[in-house]
RODO-2510 file (C-alpha; in nm, 4 decimals, decimal comma):
residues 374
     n   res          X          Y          Z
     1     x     0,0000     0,0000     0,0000
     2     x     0,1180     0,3358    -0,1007
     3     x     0,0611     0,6970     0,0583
     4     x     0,1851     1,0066    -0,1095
     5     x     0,4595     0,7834    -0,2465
     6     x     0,5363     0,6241     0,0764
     7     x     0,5438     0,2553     0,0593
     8     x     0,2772     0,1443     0,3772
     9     x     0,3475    -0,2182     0,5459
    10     x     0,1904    -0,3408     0,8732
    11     x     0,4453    -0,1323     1,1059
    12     x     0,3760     0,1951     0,9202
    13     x     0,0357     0,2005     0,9824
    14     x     0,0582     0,0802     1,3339
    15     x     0,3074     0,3751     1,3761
    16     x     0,0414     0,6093     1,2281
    17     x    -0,2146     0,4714     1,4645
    18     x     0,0007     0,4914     1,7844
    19     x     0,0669     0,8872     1,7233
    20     x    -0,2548     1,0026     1,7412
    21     x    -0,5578     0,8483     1,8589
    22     x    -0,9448     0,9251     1,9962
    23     x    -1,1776     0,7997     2,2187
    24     x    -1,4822     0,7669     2,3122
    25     x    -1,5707     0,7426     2,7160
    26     x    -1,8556     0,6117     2,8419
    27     x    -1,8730     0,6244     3,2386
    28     x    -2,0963     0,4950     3,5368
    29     x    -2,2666     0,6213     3,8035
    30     x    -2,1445     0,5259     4,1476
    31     x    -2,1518     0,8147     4,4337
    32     x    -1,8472     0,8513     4,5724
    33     x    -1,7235     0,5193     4,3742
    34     x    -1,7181     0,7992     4,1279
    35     x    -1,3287     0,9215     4,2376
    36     x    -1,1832     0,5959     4,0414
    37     x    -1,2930     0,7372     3,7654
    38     x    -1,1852     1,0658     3,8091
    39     x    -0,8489     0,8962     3,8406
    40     x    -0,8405     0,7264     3,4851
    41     x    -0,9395     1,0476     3,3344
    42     x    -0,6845     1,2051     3,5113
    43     x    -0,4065     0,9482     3,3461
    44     x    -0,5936     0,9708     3,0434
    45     x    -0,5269     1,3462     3,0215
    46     x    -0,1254     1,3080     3,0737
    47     x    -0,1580     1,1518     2,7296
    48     x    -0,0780     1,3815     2,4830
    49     x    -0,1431     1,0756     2,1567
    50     x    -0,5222     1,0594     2,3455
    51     x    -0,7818     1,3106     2,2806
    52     x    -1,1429     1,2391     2,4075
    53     x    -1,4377     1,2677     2,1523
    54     x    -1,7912     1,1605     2,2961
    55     x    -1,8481     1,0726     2,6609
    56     x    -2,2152     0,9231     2,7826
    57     x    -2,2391     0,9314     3,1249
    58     x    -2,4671     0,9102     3,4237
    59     x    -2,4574     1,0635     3,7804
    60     x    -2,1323     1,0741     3,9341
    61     x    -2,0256     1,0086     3,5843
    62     x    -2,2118     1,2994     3,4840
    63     x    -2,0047     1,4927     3,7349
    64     x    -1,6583     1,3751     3,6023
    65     x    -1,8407     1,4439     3,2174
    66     x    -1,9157     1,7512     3,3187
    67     x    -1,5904     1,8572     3,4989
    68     x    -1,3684     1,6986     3,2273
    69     x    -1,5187     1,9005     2,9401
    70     x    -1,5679     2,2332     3,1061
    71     x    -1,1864     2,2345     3,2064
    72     x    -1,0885     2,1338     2,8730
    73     x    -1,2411     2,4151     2,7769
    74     x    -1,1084     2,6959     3,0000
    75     x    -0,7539     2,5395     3,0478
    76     x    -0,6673     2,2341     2,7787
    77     x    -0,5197     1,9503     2,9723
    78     x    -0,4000     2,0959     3,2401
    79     x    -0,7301     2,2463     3,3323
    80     x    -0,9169     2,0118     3,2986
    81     x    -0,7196     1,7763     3,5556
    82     x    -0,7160     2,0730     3,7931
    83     x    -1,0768     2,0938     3,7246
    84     x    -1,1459     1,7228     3,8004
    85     x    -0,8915     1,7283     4,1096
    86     x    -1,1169     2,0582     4,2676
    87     x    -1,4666     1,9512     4,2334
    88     x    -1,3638     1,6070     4,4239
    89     x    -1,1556     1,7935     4,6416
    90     x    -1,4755     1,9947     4,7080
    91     x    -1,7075     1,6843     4,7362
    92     x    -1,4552     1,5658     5,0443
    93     x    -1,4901     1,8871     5,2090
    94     x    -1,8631     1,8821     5,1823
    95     x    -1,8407     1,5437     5,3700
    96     x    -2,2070     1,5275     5,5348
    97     x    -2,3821     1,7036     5,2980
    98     x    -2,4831     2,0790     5,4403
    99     x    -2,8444     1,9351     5,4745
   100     x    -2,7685     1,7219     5,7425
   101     x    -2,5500     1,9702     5,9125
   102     x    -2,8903     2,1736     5,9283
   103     x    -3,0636     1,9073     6,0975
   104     x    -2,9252     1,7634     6,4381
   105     x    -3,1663     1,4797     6,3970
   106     x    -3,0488     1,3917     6,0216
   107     x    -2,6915     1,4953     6,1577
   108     x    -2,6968     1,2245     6,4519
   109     x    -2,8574     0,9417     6,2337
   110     x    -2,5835     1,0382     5,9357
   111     x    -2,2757     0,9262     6,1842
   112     x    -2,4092     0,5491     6,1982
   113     x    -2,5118     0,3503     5,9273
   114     x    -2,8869     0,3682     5,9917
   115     x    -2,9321     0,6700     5,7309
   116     x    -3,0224     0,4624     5,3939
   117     x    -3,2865     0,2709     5,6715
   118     x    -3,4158     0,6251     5,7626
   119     x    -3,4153     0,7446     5,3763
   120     x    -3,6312     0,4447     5,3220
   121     x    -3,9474     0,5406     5,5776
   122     x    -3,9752     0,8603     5,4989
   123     x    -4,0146     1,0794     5,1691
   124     x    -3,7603     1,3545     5,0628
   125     x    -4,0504     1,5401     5,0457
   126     x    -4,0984     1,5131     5,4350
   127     x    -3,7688     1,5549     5,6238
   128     x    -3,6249     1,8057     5,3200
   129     x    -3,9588     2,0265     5,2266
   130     x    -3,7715     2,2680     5,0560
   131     x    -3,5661     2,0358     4,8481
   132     x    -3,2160     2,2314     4,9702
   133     x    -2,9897     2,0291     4,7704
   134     x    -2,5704     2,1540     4,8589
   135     x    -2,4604     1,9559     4,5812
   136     x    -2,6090     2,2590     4,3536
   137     x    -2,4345     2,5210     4,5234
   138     x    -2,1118     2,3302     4,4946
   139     x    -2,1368     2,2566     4,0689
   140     x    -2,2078     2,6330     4,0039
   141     x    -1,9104     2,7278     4,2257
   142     x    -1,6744     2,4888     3,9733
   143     x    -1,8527     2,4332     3,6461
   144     x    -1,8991     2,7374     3,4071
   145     x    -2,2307     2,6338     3,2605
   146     x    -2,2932     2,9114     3,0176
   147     x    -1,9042     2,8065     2,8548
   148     x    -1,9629     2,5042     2,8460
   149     x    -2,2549     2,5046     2,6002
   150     x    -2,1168     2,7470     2,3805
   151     x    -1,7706     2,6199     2,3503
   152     x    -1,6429     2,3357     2,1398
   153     x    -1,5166     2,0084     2,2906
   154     x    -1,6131     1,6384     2,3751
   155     x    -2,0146     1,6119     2,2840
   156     x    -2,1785     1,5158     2,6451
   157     x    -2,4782     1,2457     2,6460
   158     x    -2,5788     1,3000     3,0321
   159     x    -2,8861     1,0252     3,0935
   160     x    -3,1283     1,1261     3,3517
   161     x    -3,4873     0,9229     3,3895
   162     x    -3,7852     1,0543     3,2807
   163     x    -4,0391     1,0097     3,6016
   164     x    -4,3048     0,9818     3,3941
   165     x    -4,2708     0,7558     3,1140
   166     x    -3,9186     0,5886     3,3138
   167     x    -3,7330     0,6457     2,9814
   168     x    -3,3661     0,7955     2,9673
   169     x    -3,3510     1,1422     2,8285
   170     x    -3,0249     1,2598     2,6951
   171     x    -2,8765     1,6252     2,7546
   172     x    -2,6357     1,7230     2,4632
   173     x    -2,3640     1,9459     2,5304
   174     x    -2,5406     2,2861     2,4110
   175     x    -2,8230     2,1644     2,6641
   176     x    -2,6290     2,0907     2,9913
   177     x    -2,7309     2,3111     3,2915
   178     x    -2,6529     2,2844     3,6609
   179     x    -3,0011     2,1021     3,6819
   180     x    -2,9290     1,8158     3,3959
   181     x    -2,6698     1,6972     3,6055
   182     x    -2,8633     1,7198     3,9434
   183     x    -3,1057     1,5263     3,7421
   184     x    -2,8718     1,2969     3,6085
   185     x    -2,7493     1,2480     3,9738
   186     x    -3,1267     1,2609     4,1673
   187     x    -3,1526     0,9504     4,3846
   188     x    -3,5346     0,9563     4,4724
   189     x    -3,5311     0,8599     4,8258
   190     x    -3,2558     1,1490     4,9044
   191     x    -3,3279     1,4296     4,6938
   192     x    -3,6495     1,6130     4,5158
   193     x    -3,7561     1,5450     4,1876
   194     x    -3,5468     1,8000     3,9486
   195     x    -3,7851     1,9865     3,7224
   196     x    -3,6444     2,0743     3,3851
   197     x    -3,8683     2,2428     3,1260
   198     x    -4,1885     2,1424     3,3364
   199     x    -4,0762     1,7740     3,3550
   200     x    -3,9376     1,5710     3,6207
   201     x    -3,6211     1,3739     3,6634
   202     x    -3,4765     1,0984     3,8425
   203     x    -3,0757     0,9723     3,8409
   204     x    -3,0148     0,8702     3,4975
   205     x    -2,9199     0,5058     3,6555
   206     x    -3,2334     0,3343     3,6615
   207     x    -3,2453     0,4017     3,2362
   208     x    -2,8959     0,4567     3,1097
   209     x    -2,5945     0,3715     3,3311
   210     x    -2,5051     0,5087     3,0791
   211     x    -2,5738     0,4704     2,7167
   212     x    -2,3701     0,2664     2,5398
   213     x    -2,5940     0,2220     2,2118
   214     x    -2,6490     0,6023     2,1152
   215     x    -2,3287     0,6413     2,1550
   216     x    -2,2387     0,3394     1,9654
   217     x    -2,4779     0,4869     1,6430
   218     x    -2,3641     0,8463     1,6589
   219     x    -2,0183     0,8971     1,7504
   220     x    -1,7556     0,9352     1,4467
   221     x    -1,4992     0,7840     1,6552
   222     x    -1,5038     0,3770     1,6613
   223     x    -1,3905     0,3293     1,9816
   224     x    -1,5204     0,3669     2,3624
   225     x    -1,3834     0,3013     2,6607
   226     x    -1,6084     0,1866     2,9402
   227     x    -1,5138     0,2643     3,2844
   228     x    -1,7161     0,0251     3,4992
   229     x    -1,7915     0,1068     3,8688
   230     x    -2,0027    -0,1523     4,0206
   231     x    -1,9163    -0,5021     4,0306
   232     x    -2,1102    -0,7754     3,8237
   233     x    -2,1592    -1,0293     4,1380
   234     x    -2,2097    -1,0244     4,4555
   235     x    -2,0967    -1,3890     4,6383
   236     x    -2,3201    -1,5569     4,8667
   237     x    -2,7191    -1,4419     4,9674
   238     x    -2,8099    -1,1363     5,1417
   239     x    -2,9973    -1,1584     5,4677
   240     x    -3,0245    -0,8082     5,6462
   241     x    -3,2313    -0,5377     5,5712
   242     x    -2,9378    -0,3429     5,4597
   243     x    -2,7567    -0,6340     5,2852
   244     x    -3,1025    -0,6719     5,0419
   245     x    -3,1513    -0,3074     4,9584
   246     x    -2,7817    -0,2985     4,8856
   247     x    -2,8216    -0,5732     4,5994
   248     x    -3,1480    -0,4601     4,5091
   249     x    -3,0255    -0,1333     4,4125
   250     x    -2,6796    -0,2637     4,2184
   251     x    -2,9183    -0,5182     4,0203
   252     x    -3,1505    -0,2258     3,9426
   253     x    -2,9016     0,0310     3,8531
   254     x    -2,6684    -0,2408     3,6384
   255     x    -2,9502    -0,3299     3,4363
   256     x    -2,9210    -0,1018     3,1774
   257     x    -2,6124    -0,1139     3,0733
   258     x    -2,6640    -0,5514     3,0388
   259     x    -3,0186    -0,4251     2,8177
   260     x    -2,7325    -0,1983     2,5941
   261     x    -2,5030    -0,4840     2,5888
   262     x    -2,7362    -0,7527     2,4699
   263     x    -2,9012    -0,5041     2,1965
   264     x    -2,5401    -0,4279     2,0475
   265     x    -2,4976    -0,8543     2,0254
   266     x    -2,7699    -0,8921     1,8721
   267     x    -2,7063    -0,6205     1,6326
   268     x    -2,3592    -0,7813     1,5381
   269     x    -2,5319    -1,1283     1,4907
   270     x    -2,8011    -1,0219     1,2722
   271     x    -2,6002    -0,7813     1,0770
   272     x    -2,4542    -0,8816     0,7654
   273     x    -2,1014    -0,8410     0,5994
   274     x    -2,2253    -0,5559     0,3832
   275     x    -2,4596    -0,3977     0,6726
   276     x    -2,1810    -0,3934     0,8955
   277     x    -1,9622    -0,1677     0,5982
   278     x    -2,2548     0,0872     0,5769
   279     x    -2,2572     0,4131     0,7475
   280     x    -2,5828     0,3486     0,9088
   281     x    -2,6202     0,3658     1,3031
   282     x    -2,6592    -0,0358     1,3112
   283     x    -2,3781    -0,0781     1,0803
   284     x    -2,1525     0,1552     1,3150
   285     x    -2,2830     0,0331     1,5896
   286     x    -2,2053    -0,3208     1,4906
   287     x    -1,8983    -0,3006     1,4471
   288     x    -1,8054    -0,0312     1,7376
   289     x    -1,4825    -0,1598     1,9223
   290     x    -1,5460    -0,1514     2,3034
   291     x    -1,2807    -0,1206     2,5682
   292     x    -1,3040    -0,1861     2,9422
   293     x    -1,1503    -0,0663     3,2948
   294     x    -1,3109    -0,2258     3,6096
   295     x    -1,3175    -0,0688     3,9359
   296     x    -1,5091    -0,4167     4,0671
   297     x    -1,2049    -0,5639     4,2181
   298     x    -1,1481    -0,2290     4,4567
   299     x    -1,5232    -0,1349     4,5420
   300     x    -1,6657    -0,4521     4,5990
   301     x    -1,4851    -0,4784     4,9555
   302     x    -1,6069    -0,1293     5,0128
   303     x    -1,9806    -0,1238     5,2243
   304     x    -2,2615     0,0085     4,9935
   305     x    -2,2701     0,2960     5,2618
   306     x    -1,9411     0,4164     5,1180
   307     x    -2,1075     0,5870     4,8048
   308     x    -2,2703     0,8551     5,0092
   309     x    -1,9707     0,9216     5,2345
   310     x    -1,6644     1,0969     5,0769
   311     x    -1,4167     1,0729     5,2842
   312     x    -1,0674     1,1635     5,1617
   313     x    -0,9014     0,8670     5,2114
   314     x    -1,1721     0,6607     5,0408
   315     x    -1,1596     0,9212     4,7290
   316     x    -0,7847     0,9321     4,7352
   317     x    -0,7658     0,5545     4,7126
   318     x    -0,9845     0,4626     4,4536
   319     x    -0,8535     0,7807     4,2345
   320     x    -0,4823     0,6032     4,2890
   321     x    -0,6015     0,2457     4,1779
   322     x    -0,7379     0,3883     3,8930
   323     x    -0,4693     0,5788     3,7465
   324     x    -0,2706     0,2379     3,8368
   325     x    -0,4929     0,0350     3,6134
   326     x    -0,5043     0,2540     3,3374
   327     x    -0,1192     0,2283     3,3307
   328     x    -0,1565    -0,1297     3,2974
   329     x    -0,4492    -0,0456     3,0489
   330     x    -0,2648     0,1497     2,8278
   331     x     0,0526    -0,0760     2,7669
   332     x    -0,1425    -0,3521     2,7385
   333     x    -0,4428    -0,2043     2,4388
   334     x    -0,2889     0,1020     2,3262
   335     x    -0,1943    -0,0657     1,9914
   336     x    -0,5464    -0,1862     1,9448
   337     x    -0,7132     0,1651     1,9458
   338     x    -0,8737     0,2090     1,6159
   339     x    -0,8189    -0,1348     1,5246
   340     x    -1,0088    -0,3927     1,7707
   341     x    -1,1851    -0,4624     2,0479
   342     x    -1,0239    -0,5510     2,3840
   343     x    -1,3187    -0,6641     2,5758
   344     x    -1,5897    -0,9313     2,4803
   345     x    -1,8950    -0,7798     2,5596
   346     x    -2,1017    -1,1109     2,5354
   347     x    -1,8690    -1,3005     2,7563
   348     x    -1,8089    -1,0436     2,9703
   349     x    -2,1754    -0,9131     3,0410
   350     x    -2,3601    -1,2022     2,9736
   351     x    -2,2316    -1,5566     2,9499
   352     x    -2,3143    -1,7432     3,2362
   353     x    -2,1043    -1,7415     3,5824
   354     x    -2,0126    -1,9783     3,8396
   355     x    -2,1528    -1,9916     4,1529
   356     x    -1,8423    -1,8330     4,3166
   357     x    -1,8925    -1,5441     4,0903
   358     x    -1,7192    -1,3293     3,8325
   359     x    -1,4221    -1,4364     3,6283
   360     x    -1,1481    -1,3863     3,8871
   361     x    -0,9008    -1,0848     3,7815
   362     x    -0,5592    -1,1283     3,9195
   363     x    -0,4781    -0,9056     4,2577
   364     x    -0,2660    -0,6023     4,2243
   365     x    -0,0185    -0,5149     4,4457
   366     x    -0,0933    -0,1587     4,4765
   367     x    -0,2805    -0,0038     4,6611
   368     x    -0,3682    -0,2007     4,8955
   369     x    -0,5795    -0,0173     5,1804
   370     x    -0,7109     0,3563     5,1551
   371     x    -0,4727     0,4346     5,3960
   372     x    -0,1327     0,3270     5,1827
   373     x    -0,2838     0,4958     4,9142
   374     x    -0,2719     0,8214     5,1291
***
């Protein structure tokens, strides 16, 4: 093959592809959880051959979206890990939200693990009648909404759930306000619905977490890497109160993104040679080339409790194993960017497990306890 004159062998165009590449991000919700991936995008960033294109993303995903693009926008790189490093920063200060500060009674229940009970028996509406939600003031003191739409930069997909009908509703990047990411991030048992053009919204979780197959259709760029917050399994049964509402909610919240996976399957089994080769959103999104970091192996020892308390250690940890694994991510599947896929959706998602669980991923070394990672 010849360019310009240039002969072109296997090596020259995997030099081409190494130089420059782009990328698609597609990341989870999680709370707190949410700090490992601020710490991929934050190795991401340091690469100067990456440049992000399209990110979906759902509450605390939405945040890091959010974050991400806006200080891309003001600063390049560099500002938008500084951007990404202060609104987590911020979220540890906040600690107990300013809500519960307010109320001794909220306050007292907050310092033992008896809260998600209490959020349970009673209604938003009743021990938070004016729907006070910190989180608000804290976005508008870091994210320049009015820039962001109006600047160019990654497109956003931000899911929140339609209360009404229970169907995802994307925000675009010209669309994003302070309130489509409360929405995106509006657990229904903490916080007020959040009205947005007369409708209401709940966290994008329950109906994109997040989108994989819009982004799949429309994105020019062929890859996306998933960062993945929640674990797939859970060993043995839960008996407590708290145990059962804890799985309930990661079944309920991982069930979109298993609904995405099985849709794009069964889009690249019934899709033929010459379907695949057409620029239609099936053909693109058949043959979309997926990538994957986990954050299973270092949350799933955390308690569920841990996504609604950011404590500094906790956030500094998970934001070091994740720039550790996407180290190891990046020598490993660098090379394959633009040209394959280096995770197996089907097998990965949906084939059947053992009874002891996932597919066991090899321990890493480092780091070990929140407090090492200090």
């Amino acid at each position: 093959m010849r360019a310009f004159g240039i002969p072109w062998g296997p090596l020259s165009v995997s030099m081409f592809r190494r130089r420059h590449q782009r990328l698609n991000l597609a990341l989870e919700g999680g709370g707190a959880h949410g700090a490992f991936t601020w710490g991929v995008l934050d190795r991401l960033l340091e690469d100067e051959r990456l440049d992000i294109a399209w990110i979906s993303a759902t509450s605390a995903g939405a945040v890091n979206a959010v974050a991400l693009a806006s200080g891309l926008a003001e600063g390049g790189r560099a500002g938008a890990r500084a951007k990404l490093r202060a609104v987590w920063e911020a979220v540890a200060k906040a600690g107990v939200p300013d809500l519960l500060r307010l109320n001794p009674w909220l306050a007292s229940i907050s310092r033992s693990n008896t809260l998600a009970h209490v959020a349970s028996l009673f209604s938003p509406y009743d021990f938070n009648p004016l729907g006070f939600d910190p989180f608000r003031k804290l976005l508008e003191a870091h994210i320049d909404f009015a820039t962001l739409r109006t600047t160019s930069g990654p497109e956003l997909l931000i899911a929140a759930t339609d209360v009404t009908t229970g169907r995802a509703r994307l925000f675009r990047r010209r669309e994003i306000t302070v309130e489509a990411v409360l929405a995106s991030a509006c657990l229904p048992t903490i916080h007020h619905a959040v009205s947005i053009d007369g409708q209401a919204y709940w966290d994008g979780g329950f109906s994109a977490n997040p989108d994989l197959v819009t982004l799949g259709r429309e994105s020019p760029v062929g890859d996306t890497l998933i960062i993945k917050l929640n674990a797939l399994d859970r060993n043995g049964v839960p008996m407590s109160a708290r145990e059962i509402a804890a799985r309930a909610n990661q079944i309920t919240f991982s069930q979109p993104m298993l609904r995405d996976v099985e849709l794009i399957e069964t889009v690249r089994r019934l899709s033929s040679r010459w379907a695949r080769r057409s620029s239609s959103g099936d053909g693109r999104l058949a043959r979309h080339r997926f990538h994957l970091i986990e954050a299973g192996r270092f949350t799933a020892a955390l308690s569920p409790e841990s996504k609604a308390k950011p404590d500094i250690e906790l956030l500094t940890y998970l934001h070091g194993a994740a720039r550790s694994e996407t180290e190891k991510w990046l020598a490993r599947h660098r090379g394959s960017l633009g040209w394959k896929s280096t995770v197996d959706l089907a097998r990965h998602f949906l084939a059947p497990r053992s009874a002891a669980g996932a597919t066991p991923v090899p321990p890493s070394p480092e780091p070990r306890s929140p407090t090492e990672a200090v």
